[in-house]
Backbone as a ProteinNet text record, in pm:
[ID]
protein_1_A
[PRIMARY]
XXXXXXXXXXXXXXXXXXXXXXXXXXXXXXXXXXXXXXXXXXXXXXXXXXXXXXXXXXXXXXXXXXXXXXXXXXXXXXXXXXXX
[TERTIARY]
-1497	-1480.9	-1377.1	-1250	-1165.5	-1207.8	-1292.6	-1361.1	-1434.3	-1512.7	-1583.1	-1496.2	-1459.6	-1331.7	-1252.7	-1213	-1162.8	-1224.3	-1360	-1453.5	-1470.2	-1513.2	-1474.6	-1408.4	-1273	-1166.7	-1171.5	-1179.7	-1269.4	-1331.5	-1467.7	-1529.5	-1513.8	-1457.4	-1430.6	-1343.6	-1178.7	-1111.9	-1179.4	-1273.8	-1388.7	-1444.2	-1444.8	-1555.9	-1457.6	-1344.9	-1227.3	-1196.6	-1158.9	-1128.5	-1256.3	-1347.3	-1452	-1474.5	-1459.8	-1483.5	-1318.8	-1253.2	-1152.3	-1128.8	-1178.9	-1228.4	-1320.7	-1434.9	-1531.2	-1482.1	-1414.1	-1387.8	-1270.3	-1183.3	-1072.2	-1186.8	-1301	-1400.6	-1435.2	-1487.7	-1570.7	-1460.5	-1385.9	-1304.7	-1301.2	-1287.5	-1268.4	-1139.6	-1092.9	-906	-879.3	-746	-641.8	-584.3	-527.9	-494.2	-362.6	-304.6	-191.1	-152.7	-295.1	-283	-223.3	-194.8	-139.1	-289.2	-390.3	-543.5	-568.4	-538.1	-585.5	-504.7	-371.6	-279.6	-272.5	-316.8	-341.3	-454.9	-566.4	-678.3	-637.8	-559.4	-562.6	-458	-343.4	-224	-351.8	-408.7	-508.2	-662.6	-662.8	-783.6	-703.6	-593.2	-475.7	-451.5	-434.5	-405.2	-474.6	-624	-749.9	-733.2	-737.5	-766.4	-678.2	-521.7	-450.3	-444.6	-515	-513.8	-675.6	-759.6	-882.1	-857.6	-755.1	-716.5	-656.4	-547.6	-434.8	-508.7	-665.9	-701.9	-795.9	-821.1	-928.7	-835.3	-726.3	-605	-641.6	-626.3	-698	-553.5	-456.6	-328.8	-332.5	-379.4	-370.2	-401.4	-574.6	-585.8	-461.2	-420.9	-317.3	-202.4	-175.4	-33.6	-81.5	-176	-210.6	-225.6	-320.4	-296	-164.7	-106.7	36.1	125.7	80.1	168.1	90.8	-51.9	-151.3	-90	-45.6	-60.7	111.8	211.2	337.7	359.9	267.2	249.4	202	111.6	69.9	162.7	230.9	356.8	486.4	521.5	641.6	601.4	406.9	382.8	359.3	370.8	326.9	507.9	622.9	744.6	802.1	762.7	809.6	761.3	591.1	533.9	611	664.4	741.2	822.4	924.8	1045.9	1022.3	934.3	902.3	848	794.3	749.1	883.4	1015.5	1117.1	1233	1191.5	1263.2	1189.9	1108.2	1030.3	1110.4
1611	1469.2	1448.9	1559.1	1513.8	1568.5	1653.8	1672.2	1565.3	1493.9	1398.3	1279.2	1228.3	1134	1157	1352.3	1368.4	1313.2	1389.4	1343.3	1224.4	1156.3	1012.2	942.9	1022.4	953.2	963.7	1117.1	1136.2	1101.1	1069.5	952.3	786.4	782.3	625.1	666.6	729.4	786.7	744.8	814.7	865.2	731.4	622.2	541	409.1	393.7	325.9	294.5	507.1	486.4	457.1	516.2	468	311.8	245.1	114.7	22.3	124.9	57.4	97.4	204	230.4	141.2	91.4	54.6	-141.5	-154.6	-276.4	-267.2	-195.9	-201.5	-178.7	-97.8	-84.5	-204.2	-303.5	-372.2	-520.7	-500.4	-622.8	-722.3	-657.5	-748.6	-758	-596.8	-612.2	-562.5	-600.5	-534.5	-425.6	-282.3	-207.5	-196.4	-335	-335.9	-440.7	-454.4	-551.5	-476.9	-577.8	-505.9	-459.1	-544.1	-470.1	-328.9	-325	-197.5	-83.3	-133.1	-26.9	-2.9	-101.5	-51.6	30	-22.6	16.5	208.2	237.5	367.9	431.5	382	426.5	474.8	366	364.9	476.2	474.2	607.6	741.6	702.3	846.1	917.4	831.9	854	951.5	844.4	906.1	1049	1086.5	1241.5	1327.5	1273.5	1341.5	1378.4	1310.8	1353.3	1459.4	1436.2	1521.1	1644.6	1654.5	1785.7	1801.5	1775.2	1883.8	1950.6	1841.2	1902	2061.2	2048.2	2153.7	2251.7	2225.5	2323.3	2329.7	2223.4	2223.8	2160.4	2260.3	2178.3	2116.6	2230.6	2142.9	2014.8	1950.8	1839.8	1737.9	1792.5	1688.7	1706.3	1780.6	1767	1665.6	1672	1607.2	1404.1	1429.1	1286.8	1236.8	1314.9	1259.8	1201.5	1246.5	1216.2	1101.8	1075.3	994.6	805.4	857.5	780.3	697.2	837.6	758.3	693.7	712.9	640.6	523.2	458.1	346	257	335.9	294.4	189.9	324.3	270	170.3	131.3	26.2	-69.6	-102.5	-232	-247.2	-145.1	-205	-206.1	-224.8	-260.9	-404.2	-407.8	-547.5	-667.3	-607.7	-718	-731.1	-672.6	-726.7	-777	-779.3	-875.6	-1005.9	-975.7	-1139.2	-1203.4	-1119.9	-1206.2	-1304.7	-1198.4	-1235.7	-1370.5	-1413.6	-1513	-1632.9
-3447.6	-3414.8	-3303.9	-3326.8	-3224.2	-3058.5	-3048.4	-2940.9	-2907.5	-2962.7	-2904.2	-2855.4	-2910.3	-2852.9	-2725.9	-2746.9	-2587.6	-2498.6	-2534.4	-2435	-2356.1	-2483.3	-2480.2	-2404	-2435.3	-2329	-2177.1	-2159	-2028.9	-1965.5	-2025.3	-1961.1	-1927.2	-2007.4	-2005.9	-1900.8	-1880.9	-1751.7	-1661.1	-1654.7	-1512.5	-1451.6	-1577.2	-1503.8	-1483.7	-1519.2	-1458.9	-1317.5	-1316.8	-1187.1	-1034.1	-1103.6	-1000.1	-989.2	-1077.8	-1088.3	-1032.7	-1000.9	-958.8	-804.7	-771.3	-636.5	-557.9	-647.1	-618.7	-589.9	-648.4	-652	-515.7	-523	-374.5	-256.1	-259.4	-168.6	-103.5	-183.2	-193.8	-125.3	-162.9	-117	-216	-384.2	-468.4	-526.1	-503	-549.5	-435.4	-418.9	-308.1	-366.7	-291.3	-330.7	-375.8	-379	-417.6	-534.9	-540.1	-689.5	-837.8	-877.5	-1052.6	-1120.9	-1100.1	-1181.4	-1134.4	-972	-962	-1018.5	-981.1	-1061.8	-1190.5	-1236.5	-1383.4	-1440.1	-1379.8	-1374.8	-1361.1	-1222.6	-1244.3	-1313.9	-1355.3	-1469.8	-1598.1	-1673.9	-1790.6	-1756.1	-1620.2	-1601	-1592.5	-1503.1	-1502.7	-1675.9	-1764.8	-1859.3	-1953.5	-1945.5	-1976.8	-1967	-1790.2	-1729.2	-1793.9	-1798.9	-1857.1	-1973.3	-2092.7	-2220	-2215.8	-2120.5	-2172.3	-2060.2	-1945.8	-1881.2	-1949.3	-2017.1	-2129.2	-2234.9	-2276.4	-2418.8	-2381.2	-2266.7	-2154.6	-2109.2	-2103	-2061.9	-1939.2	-1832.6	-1709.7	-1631.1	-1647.1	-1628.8	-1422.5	-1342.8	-1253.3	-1235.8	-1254.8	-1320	-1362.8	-1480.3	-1574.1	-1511.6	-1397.2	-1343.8	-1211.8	-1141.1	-1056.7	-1124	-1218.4	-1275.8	-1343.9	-1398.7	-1387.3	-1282.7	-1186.9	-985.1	-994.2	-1044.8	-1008.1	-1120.7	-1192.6	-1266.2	-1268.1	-1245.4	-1175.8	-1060.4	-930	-854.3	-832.2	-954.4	-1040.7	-1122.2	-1137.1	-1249.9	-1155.2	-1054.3	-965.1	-901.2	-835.3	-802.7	-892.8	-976.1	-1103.4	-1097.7	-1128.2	-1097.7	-980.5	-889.7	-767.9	-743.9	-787.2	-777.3	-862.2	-1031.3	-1106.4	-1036	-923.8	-956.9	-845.8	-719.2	-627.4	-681.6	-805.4	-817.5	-909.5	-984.1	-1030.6	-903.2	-777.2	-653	-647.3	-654.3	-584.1	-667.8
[MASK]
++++++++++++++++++++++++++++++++++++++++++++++++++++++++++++++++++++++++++++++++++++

């Protein structure tokens, strides 16, 4: 069971971030919006729990960079909007 769920998580991961690609593509989010960044913190996350469970550490070290770079932008964005 707990394999399937990795999985699970994986995929759902997978189809986040495409859908959050797909949407900065498209000209429906800006790439500097809080959706998108979240969007990929919560797909980063995903990758990272189903590369650690795969022992696929490059992967999960790469989505970790992926997912703190998501992070520092959602707090850089709050504290520009407490300035306001």
């Amino acid at each position: 069971m707990i394999d399937l769920t990795i999985e699970a998580v994986g995929w759902s991961a997978a189809l986040i971030i495409l859908a959050s690609y797909l949407l900065v593509s498209t000209g429906r989010l800006s790439g500097t919006s809080a959706t998108f960044q979240w969007m990929n913190v919560i797909g980063a996350t995903g990758f990272i729990i189903n590369s650690g469970w795969h022992r696929a550490l490059p992967s999960a070290v790469l989505n970790i960079a992926w997912a703190a770079i998501g992070l520092i932008t959602l707090w850089r964005l709050f504290r520009a909007q407490r300035v306001r």
